[in-house]
Structure formats: C-alpha cells, structure tokens
C-alpha positions in Angstrom: 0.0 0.0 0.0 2.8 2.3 0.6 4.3 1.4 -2.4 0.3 3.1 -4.2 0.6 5.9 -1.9 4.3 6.6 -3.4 3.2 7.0 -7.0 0.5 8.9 -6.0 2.9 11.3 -4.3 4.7 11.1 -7.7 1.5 11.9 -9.9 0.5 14.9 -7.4 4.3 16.5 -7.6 4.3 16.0 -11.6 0.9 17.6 -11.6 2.7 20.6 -9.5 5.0 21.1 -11.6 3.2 20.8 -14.7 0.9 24.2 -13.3 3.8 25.7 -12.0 6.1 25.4 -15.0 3.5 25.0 -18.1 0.4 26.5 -17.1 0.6 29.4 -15.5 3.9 30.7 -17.5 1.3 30.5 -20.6 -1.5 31.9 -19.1 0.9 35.1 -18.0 3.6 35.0 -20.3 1.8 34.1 -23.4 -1.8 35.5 -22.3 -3.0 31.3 -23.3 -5.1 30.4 -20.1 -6.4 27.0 -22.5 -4.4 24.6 -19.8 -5.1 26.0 -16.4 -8.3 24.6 -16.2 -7.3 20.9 -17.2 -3.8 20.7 -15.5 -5.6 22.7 -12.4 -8.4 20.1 -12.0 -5.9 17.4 -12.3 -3.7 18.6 -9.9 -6.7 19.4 -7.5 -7.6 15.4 -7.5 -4.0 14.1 -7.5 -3.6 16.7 -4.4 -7.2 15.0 -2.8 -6.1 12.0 -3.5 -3.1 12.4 -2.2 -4.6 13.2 1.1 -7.1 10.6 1.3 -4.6 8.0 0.6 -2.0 9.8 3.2 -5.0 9.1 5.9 -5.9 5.4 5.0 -2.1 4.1 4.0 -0.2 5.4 6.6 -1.7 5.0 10.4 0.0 1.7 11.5 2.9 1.7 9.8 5.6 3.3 11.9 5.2 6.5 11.1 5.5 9.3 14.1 4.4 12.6 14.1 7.2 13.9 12.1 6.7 11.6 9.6 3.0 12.2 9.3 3.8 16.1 9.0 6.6 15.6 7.1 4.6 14.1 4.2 2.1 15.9 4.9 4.0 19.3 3.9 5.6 17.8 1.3 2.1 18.3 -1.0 2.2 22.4 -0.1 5.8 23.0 -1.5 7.0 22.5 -5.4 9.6 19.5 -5.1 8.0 18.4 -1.9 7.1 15.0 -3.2 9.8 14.7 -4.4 12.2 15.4 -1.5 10.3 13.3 0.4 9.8 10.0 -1.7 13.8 8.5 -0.3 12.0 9.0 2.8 8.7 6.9 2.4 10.8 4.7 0.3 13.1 4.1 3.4 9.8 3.1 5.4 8.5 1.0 2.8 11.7 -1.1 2.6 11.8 -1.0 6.4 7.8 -2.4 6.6 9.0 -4.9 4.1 11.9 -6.5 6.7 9.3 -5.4 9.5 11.0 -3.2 11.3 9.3 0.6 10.7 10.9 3.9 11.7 9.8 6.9 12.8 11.1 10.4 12.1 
C-alpha cells in the first residue's frame, strides 16, 4: 500500500509542476489560459487524492508525528514529493523486513 501511496505522491508533484512550470507561465507570459483549467483540475484530485490516501495508508505503519507532517507538507511546496519520496521509500523497505521507523 505504501508502495500506491508513493506514485500517488509522484502523480501529485508532476501535476505541480506541470501548473507551475507549463500553465501558469502561458497563461501570464503568453496570455494562453487553455491549460489552467485541465492541469488545475488534475492537480486538485491528484492533491485530494493524495490526502485521502496519506490518511488510510499510513496509520500503523511506523510513522511518528514527524513523519506524518513531514509528508504531509511535502504536498504544499514545489519539489516536496519529491524530497520526500527516499524517505517513504526508506519506510516501505523498512515495513517490508518489518522493522518501521519513525522520524
């Protein structure tokens, strides 16, 4: 299940960054608003998803209270998935040998 929540996390920074870096710069550099719309609706599910998966994947699996806000934050900031996948990948691996952390 962590392993779901991961590309989710992946799908939800791509989306970020395809707003950030595609969208917006056309809608104010190139006065073309044709893809905030699209990539802003997908990037408000990937971001709900996100969420909702963060809340059903992750209680019970070792995770403390900076880990929970940790990935939490991570879906406010550009990069954030990103920066934070090594970390939920860590956890996952450590699940798999059963043996969780908590940071």
């Amino acid at each position: 299940m962590l392993r779901i929540f991961r590309y989710i996390a992946l799908v939800e920074g791509i989306t970020t960054l395809a707003l950030f870096l595609i969208a917006i710069p056309l809608k104010y550099g190139f006065d073309n608003p044709a893809l905030i719309r699209p990539v802003g609706m997908t990037h408000g599910i990937a971001f709900l998803l996100y969420i909702g998966a963060m809340l059903f994947v992750l209680p019970g699996k070792g995770f403390g209270v900076l880990g929970w806000l940790r990935t939490a934050l991570a879906a406010f900031f550009p990069f954030g998935t990103f920066l934070n996948d090594p970390y939920l990948k860590r956890q996952e691996a450590a699940l798999t040998q059963g043996r969780a952390r908590s940071v």
